[in-house]
C-alpha positions as CSV (number, residue, x, y, z in Angstrom):
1,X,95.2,100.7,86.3
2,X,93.4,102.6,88.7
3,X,95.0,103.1,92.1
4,X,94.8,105.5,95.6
5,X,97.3,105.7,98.4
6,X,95.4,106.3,102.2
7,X,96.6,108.8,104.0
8,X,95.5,108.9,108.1
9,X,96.8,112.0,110.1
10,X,100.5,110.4,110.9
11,X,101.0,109.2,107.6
12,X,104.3,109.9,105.8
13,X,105.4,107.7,103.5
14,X,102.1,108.3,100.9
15,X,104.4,110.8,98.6
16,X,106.7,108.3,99.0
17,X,104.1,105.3,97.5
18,X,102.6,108.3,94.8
19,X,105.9,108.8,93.3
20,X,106.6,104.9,93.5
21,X,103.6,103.9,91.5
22,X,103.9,106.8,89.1
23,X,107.4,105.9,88.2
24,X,106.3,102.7,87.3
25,X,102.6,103.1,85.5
26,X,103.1,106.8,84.5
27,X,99.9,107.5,85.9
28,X,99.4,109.3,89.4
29,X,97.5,107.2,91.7
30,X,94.8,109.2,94.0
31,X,95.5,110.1,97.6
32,X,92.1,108.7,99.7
33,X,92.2,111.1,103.0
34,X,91.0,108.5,106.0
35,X,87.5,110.9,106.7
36,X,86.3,110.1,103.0
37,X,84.8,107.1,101.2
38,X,87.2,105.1,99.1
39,X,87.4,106.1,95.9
40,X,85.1,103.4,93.4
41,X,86.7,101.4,90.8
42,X,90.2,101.0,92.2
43,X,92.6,98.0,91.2
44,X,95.0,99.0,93.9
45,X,94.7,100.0,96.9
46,X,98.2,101.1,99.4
47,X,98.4,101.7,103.1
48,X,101.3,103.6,103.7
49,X,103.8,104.1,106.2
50,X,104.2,106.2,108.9
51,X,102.2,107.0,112.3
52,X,98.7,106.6,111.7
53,X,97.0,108.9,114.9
54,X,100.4,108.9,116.8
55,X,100.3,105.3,116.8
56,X,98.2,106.0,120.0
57,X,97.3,103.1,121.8
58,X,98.9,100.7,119.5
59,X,100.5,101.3,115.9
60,X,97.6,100.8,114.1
61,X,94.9,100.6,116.1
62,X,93.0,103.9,116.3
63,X,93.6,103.4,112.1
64,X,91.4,100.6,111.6
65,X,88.2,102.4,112.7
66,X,88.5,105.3,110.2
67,X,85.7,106.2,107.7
68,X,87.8,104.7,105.1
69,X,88.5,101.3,106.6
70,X,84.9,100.4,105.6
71,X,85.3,100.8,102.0
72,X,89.3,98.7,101.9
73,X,87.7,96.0,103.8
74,X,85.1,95.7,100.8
75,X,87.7,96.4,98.0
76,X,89.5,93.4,99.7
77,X,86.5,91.1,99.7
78,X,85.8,92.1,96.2
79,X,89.4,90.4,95.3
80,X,90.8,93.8,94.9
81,X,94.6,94.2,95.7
82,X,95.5,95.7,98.7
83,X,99.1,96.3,99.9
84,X,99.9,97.4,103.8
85,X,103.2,98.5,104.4
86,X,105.1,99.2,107.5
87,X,102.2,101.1,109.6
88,X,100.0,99.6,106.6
89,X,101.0,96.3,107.6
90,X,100.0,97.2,111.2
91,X,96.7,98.6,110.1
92,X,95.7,95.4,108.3
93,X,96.5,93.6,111.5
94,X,94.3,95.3,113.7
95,X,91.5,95.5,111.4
96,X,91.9,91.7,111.2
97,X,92.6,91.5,107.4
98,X,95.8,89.7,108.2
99,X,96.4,87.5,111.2
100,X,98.9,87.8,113.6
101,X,99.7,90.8,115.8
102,X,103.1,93.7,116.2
103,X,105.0,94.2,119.3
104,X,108.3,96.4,119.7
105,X,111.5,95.4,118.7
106,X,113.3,92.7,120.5
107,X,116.1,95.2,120.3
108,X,113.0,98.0,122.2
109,X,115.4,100.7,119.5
110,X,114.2,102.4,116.5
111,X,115.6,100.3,113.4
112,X,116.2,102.3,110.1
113,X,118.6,101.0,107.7
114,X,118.6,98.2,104.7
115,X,117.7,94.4,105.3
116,X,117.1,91.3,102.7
117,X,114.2,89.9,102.3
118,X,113.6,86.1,101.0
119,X,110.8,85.7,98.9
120,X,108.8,83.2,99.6
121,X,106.8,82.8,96.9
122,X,106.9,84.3,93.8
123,X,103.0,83.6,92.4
124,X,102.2,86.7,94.1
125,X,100.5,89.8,92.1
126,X,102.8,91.2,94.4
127,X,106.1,89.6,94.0
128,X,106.2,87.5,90.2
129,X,109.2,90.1,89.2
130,X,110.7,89.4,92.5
131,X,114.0,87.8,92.6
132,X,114.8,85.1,95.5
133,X,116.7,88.0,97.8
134,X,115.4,91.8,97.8
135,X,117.3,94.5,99.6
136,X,114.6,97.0,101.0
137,X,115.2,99.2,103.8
138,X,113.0,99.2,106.9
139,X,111.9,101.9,109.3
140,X,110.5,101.2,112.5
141,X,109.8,100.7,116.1
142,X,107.0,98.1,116.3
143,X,107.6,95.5,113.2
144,X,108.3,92.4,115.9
145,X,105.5,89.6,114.2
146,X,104.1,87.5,116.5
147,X,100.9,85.2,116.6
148,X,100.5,82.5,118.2
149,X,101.9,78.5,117.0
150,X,98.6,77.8,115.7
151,X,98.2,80.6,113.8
152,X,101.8,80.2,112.8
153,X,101.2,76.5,111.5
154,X,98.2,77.9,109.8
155,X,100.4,80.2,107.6
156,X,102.9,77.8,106.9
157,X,100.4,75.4,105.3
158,X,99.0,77.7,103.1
159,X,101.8,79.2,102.6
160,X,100.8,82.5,103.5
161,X,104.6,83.5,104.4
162,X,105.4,85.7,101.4
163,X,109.0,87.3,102.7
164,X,111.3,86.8,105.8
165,X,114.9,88.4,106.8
166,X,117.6,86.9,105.7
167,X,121.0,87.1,104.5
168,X,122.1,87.9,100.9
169,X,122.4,84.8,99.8
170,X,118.3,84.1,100.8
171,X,119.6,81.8,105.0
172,X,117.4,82.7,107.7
173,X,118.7,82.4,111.0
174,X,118.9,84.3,114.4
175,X,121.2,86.5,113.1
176,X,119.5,88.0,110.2
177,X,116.2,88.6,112.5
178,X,116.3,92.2,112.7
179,X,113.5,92.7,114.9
180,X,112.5,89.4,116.8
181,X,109.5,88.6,114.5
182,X,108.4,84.7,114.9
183,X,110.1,83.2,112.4
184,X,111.8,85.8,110.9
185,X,108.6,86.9,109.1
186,X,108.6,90.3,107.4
187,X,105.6,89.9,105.4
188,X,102.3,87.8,105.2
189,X,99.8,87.5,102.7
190,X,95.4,86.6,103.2
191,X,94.2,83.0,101.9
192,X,93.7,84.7,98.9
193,X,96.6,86.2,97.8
194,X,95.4,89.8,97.0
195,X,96.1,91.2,100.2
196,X,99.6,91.5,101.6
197,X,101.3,93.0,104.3
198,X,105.2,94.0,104.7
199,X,107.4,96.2,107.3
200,X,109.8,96.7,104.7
201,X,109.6,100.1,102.2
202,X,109.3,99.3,98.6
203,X,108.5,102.7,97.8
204,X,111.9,103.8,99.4
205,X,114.4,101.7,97.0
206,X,113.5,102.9,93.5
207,X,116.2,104.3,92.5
208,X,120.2,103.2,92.6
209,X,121.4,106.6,94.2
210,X,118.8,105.6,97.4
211,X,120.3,102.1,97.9
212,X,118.8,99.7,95.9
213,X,115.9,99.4,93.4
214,X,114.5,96.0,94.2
215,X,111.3,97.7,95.2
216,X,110.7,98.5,91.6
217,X,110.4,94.8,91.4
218,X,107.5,94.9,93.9
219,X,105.6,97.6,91.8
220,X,106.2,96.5,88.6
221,X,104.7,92.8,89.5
222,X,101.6,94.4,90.9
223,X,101.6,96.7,87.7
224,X,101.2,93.2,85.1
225,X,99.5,91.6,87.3
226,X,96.5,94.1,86.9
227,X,97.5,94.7,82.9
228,X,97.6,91.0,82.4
229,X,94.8,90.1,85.2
């Protein structure tokens, strides 16, 4: 499995994502700096999270037209897998990989602290190790999904909805909405399924002494998906 993590001025989750994917392949997956052409022959390619250019303008934004961007929109097309997370999610967004759009918290705070995540589907190369409720840990100021009720009807029929907050025992409701998004969404997949977008931070619950380690279960799907695939 061949893999890179992007890393835009802003970034700082990608040591994060490295160790993440090295845990869990025992190889250590490149770092692709924003200015340079995507590295060929990739399986995997991450967005991580952090601040992308300051998050100037809008989170995301001033991201999507980086030298880079050019060659992840192809590895996508190719069928290639390609996971956005947190600013990565935001990213995808603007550079209209994924549909939909970010706005600030309802709460217009910072959140940072643990959530849980019902999966939505499980047929995923992202999520087959996934069981029904993860507890992942989110970290930000802009993760309020919105787009609009046709859009929204769109994803629900193809069931493009691959994670939304919840309690522990997998009920969404007002409560467990940690941020406002439309329907409690926390992560959407393409048509496709190879590209996939999440606020939450696998990379950040690998381990027991951090919290949780359902994100190994994140990892470790895309890892036999590609060793199977």
């Amino acid at each position: 499995m061949k893999a890179a993590v992007v890393c835009f001025p802003g970034s700082n989750c990608e040591m994060d994502t490295v160790r993440a994917l090295e845990l869990v392949t025992g190889v250590r997956p490149e770092i692709a700096w924003h200015k340079d052409p995507l590295p060929s022959g990739l399986d995997l390619v991450v967005l991580p999270g952090g601040f992308s250019y300051g998050d100037y303008l809008r989170a995301g934004a001033i991201a999507r037209f980086s030298p880079v961007l050019q060659g992840v929109q192809e590895h996508a097309k190719r069928g290639g897998l390609l996971l956005g997370i947190c600013n990565g999610f935001q990213i995808l967004l603007e550079a209209g990989l994924l549909p939909g759009a970010m706005m600030q918290n309802k709460s217009l705070h910072f959140l940072c602290r643990y959530v849980n995540l019902r999966v939505e589907r499980h047929d995923l190369p992202f999520t087959q190790f996934a069981a029904k409720v993860l507890h992942i840990p989110v970290a930000h100021a802009t993760g309020n999904y919105y787009a609009n009720p046709d859009t929204i009807c769109r994803l629900e029929e193809n069931e493009q909805i691959v994670f939304r907050y919840s309690d522990p025992q997998g009920l969404v409701s007002e409560s467990t909405n940690c941020n406002g998004s439309v329907g409690s969404i926390a992560g959407i997949c393409n048509e496709a399924g190879n590209v996939l977008g999440m606020m939450p931070h696998p990379e950040r619950a690998i381990r027991a002494e951090l919290g949780s380690t359902d994100g190994l279960l994140i990892w470790k799907s895309v890892v036999n998906q590609l060793s199977v695939g």
